[in-house]
PASEBA-1860 file (N, C-alpha, C; in nm, 3 decimals):
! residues 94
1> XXXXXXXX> 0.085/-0.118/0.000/0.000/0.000/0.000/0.089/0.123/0.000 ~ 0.047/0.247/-0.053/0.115/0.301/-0.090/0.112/0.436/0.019 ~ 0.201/0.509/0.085/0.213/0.553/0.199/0.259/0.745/0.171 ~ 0.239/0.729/0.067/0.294/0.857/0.027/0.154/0.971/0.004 ~ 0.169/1.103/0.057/0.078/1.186/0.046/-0.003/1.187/-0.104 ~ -0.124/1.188/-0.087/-0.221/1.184/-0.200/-0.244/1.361/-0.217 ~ -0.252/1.383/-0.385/-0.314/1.558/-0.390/-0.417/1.546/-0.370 ~ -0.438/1.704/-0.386/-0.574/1.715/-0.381/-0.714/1.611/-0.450
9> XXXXXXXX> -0.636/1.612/-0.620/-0.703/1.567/-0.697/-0.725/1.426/-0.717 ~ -0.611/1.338/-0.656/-0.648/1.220/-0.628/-0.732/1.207/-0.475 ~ -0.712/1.326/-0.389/-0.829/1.256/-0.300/-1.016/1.302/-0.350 ~ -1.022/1.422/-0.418/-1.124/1.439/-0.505/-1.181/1.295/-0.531 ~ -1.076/1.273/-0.639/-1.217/1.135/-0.696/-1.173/1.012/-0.614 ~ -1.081/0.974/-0.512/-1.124/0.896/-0.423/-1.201/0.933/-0.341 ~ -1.268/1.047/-0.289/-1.423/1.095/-0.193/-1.483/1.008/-0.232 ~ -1.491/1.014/-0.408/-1.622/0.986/-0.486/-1.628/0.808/-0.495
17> XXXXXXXX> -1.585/0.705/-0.426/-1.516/0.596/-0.392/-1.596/0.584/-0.267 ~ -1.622/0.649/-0.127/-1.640/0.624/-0.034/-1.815/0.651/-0.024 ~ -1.882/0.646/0.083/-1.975/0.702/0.119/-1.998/0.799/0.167 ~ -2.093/0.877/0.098/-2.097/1.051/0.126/-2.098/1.112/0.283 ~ -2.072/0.992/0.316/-2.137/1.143/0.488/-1.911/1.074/0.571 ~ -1.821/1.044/0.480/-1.680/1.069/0.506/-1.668/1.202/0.458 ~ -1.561/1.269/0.513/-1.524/1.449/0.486/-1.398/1.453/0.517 ~ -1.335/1.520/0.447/-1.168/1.495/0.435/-1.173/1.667/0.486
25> XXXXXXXX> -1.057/1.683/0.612/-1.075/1.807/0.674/-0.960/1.807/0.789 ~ -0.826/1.902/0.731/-0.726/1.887/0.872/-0.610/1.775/0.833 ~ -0.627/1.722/0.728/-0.531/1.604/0.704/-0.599/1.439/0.737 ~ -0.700/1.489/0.741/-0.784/1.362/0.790/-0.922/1.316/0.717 ~ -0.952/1.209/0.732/-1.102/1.106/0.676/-1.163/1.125/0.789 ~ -1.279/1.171/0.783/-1.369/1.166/0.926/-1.488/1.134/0.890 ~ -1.598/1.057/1.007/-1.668/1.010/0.965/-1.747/0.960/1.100 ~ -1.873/0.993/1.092/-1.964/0.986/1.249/-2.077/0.842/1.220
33> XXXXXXXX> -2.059/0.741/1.303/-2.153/0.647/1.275/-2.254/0.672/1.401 ~ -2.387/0.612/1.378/-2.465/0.649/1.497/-2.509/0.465/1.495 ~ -2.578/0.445/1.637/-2.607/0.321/1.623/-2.750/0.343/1.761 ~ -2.802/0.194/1.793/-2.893/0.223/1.906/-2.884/0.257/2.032 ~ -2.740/0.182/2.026/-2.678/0.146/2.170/-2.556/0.128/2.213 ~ -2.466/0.144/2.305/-2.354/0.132/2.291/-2.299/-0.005/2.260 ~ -2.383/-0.153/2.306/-2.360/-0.266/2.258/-2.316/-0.243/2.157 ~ -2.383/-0.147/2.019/-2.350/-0.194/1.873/-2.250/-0.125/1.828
41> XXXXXXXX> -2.258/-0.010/1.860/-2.140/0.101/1.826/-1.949/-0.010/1.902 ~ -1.987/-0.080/2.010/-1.854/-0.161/2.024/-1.842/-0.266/1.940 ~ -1.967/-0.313/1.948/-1.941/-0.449/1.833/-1.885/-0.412/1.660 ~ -1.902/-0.260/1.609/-1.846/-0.195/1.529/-1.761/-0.156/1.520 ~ -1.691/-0.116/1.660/-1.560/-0.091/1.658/-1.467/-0.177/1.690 ~ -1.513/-0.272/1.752/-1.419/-0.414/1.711/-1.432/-0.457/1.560 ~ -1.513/-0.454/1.482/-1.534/-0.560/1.384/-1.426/-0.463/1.289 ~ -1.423/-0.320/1.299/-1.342/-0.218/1.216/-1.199/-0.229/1.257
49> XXXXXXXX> -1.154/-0.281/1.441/-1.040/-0.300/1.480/-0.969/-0.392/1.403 ~ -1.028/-0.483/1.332/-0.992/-0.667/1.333/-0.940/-0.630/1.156 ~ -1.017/-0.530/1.083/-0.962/-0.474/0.938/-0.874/-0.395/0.976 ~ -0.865/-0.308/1.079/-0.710/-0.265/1.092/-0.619/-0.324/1.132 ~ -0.609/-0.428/1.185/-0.521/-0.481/1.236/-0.440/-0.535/1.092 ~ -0.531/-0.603/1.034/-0.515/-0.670/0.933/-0.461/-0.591/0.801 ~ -0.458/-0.473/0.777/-0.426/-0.361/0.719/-0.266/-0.316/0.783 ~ -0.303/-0.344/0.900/-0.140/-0.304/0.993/-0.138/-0.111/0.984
57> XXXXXXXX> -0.323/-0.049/0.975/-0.286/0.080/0.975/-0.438/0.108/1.058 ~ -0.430/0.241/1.179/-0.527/0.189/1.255/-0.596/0.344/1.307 ~ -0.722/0.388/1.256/-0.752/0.499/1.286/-0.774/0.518/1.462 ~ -0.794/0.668/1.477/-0.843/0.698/1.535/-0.951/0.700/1.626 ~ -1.045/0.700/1.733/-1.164/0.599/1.725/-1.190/0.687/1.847 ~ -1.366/0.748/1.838/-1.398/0.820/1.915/-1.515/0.719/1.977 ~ -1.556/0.633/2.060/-1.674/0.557/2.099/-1.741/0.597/2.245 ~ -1.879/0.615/2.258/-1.962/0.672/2.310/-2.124/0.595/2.325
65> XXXXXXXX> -2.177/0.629/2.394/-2.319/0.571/2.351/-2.402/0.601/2.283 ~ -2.417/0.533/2.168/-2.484/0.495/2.038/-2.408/0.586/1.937 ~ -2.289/0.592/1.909/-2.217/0.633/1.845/-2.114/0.636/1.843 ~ -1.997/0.641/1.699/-1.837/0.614/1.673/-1.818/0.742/1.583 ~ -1.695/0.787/1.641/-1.649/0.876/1.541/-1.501/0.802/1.509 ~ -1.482/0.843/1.365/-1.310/0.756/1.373/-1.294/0.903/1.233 ~ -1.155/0.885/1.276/-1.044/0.990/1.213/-0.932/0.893/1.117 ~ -0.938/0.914/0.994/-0.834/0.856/0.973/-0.679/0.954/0.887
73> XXXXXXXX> -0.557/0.884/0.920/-0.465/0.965/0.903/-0.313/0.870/0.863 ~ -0.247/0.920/0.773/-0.145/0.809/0.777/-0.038/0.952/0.860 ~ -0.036/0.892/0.994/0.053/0.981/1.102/0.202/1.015/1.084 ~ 0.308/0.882/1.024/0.391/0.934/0.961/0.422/1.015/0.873 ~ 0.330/1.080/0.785/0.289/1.171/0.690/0.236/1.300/0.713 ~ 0.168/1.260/0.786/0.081/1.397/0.867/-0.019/1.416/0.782 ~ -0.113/1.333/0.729/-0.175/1.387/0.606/-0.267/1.210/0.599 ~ -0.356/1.235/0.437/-0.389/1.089/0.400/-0.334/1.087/0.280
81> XXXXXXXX> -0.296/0.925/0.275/-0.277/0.837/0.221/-0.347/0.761/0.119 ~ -0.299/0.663/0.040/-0.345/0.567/-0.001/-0.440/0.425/0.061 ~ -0.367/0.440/0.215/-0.394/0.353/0.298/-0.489/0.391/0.370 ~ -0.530/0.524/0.395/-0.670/0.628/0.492/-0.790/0.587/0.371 ~ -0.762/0.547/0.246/-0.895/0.554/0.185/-0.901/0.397/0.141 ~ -0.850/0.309/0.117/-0.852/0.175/0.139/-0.942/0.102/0.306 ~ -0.857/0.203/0.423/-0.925/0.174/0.509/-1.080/0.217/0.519 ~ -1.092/0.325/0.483/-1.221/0.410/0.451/-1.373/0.280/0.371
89> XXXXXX> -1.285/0.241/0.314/-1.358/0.150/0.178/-1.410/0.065/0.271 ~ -1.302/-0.028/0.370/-1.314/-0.122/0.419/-1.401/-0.145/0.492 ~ -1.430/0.022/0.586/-1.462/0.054/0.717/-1.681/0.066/0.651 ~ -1.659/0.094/0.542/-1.810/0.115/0.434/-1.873/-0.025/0.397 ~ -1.733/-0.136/0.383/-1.811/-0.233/0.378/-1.867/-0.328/0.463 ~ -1.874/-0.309/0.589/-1.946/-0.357/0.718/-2.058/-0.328/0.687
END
């Protein structure tokens, strides 16, 4: 995976790749899930832990009751990546 800062214009039409309610803002993928309960919002953020792990690249992760916020960032970079929108994809297909 490729670790090197993405432009503008390649993160443009990778947005258009993800699901609309991600927002690229600050050097980061952000993105608010809501759920019923906190049961589900953990069982989501494990099931999203287990693709990062597996990715070996691991956002941010805001968890609360009935809701997740996660940030994503490739931190050595200070910025996103190739690997912030792969995870992005991943994190859409749950």
């Amino acid at each position: 995976m490729n670790r090197e800062l993405i432009t503008d214009e390649a993160l443009a039409a990778a947005m258009k790749t993800l699901d609309g309610d991600w927002t690229a803002e600050e050097n980061k993928l952000r993105r608010h899930f809501k759920f019923d309960n906190f049961a589900g919002a953990l069982d989501f953020v494990n099931r999203v832990g287990a693709l990062a792990e597996a990715a070996d690249h691991h956002p941010d992760i805001c968890l609360g009751w009935g809701y997740v916020n996660f940030e994503l960032t490739t931190h050595d970079r200070n910025g996103i990546t190739d690997a912030d929108i792969a995870l992005a994809q991943r994190i859409d297909s749950i």
